[in-house]
Structures are given as C-alpha cells and as structure tokens.
N, C-alpha and C positions, 0 to 999 in steps of 0.2 A: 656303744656309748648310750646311755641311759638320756630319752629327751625330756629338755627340762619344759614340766607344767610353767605354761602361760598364767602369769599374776598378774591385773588388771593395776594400772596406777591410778589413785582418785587423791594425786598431790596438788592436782588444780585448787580442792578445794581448802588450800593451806598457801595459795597464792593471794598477790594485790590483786584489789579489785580490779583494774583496768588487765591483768594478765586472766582475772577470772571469763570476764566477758569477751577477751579476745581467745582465749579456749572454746568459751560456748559457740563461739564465729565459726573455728575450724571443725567443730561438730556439724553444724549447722551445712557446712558445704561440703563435708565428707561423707560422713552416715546413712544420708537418706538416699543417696544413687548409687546404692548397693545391692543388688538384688538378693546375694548373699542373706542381707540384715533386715529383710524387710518387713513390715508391722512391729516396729519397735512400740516399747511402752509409752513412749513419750512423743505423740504427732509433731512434724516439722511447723507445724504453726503455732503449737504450745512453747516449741523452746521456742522460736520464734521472739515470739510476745512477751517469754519473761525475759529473755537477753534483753531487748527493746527498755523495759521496763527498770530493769537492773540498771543499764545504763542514764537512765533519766534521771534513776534516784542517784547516781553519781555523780550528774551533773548539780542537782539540786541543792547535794549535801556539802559542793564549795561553798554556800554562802549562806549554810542553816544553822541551824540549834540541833538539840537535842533530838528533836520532833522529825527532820530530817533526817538523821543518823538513824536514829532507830527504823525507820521504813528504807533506809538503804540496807539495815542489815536484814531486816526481813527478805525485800529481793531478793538478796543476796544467798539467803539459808535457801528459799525457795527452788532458784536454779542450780543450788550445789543438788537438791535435793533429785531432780533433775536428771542432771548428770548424773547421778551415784545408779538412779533407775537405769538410766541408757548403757552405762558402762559393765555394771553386769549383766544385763543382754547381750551386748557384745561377746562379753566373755564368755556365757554359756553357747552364742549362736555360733561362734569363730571356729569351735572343734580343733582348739590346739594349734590354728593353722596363725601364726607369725605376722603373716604380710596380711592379711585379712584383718586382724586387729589392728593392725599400724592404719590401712586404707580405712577403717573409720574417724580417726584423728587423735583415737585414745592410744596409750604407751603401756607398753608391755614393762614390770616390775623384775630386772635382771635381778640376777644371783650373782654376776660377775663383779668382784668389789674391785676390778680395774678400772671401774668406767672411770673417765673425767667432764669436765667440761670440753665441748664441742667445739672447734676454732669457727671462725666466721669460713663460709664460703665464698667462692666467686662463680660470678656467671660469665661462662667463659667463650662460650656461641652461642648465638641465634639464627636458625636456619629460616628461611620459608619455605611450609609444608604443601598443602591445600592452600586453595584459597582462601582467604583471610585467616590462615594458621600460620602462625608460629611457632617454633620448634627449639627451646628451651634446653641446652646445656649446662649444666651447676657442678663447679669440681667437687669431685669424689671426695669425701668425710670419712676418714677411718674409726670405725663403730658406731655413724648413721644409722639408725635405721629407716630416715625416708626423708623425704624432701620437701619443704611448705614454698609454694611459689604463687608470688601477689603482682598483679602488673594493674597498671593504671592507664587511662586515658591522655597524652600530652596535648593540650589545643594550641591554634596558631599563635599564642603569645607565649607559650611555652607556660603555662599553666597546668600542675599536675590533677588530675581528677584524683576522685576515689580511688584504694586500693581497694580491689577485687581480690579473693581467693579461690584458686583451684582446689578439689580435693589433692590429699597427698599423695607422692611417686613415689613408690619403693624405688624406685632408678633414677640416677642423676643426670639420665641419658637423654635427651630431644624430646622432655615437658612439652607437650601439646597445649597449645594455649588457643582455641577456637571461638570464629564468631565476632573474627576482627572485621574493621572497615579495611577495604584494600586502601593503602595511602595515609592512612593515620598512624601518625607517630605514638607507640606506646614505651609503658618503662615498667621494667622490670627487675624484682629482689628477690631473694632468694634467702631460706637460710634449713639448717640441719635437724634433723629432730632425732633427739637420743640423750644417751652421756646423763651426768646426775642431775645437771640445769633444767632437763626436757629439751627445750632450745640452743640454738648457737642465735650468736646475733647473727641480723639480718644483714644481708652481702652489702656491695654498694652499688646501685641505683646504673642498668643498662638501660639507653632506649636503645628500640629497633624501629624500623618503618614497614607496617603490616603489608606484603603484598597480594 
C-alpha cells in the first residue's frame, strides 16, 4: 500500500479568534520540547509575545471602534503569519513521520473523506505515578489522532486555577502530568484531536488529589 504524503493543515487560520489564540497556546507547549524540531523559524518568545499581543487586542476590541478592530486584525494576520512559518517547518522537519507532526500541535490534512466529527471524551482513570505525578487515562477516540490534556490547580475553597496545557499524546494511555504538589487537589479535561472539526469538545472536568 502506497503511504500517503503528510499535508500540513493551516485551517487555524480560517478559525475565531479566540480558537485562533488558543491554537497558538498548544503550539506554544508542544513544538519547542521537541528535539526532533529544533531551531524553528520562529523563537518561543516571538510566538510568545504575539499570542500575548493578539490576545490584548481581543480583549480591547469588545469595547472599541474601528481603530481597535483594525490593530486586532493586524495581530491577528501577524500570528497566522507565524504559524504558516512554523508549520511548514514542521512539515519539511517531520520526514513523513505522522506522530512527530501530531506531537507538534499542528494536524496532518487526510485524504480520508470518512472523517467526522470527533465525540467528546472521557477521562476514565487517574493513577499516581512518581511523586507529584499523575497518570492520565482518556477513552480511546476512533480516528483520534492524539490527545490535548489541561489540568488546573483546585485551592481549599475549591476555586479552579488556570488551565495549564501538556504537549499532545498520541496515546490515551496514563498522560503524565508532572511537578504536582503532593496533597493538592487538581482537575482535569481532556478532549480528541482529529476528525473534520480538529477538535472534539472538551471531556467533563475530573479532580484527582496529587500524591
């Protein structure tokens, strides 16, 4: 069977803005701890600074004119502009190899016209690994190709912090989630990456207590 050439997907930049910026996130915590991909065109503190940036003018442009919209849409061209560099890097760096493309955050372009949209997941165990690890199981997605997993801090008023992102897992198997406090309660979601959406929605909301 003839293997089908890897086509880079750059539909991000055909999304809302708020899915734009949260793409540039999961670049951001995928790409650069790859030794595979490294000296990309575009330094971690470049995307950095225009996601930052993009975001601000999103914020700004709920309550502006003209004058706002217009410097959000510039951001905006700026970090597609961005992304379009890193992604075919990726593509020429990856040498056809599948899981190497997915473990940067960007999606490979099927040929398969079966796909669909992706169900939600569930997060169905949490083991304790290592200390202060936790060990992350997500039900199996049929025609996944990897898995986006965010866990947050819970404080003692049950107040959820930030969600944090891992790079992606090709496996739905015991996500490593390291660098916990022993004793703090965290929470975790989960959802699929594939299918014609890119996304599945995000699972519903586990805690665990790090030990």
């Amino acid at each position: 069977m003839k293997l089908e050439k890897l086509r880079i997907s750059i539909a991000y930049g055909r999304g809302t803005d708020p899915s734009l910026a949260a793409f540039a996130g999961v670049i951001l915590a995928s790409l650069y701890s790859i030794p595979a991909l490294a000296n990309p065109p575009v330094p971690a503190v470049v995307l950095e600074a225009g996601t930052v940036a993009f975001n601000s003018s999103i914020t700004a442009c709920a309550d502006g004119g003209p004058a706002t919209t217009a410097e959000k849409n510039n951001r905006r061209a700026e970090l597609v502009t961005m992304l379009d560099r890193l992604a075919y890097f990726v593509l020429g760096a990856c040498g056809n190899d599948l899981a190497l493309l997915l473990s940067s955050g960007f999606q490979n372009v099927s040929t398969n016209r079966a796909q669909s949209q992706l169900p939600k997941p569930n997060v169905i165990r949490i083991d304790n690994g290592l200390t202060g690890q936790s060990l992350v199981t997500v039900q199996a997605v049929p025609n996944a190709r990897c898995f986006e997993l965010q866990y947050a801090i819970v404080d003692a008023n049950g107040v959820r912090g930030e969600w944090l992102t891992r790079p992606l897992s090709t496996s739905s198997r015991n996500i490593p989630v390291d660098d916990l406090t022993p004793g703090v309660l965290v929470a975790f979601q989960a959802r699929a990456v594939g299918g014609l959406t890119g996304y599945s929605d995000w699972s519903d909301v586990v805690t665990h207590r790090a030990a």
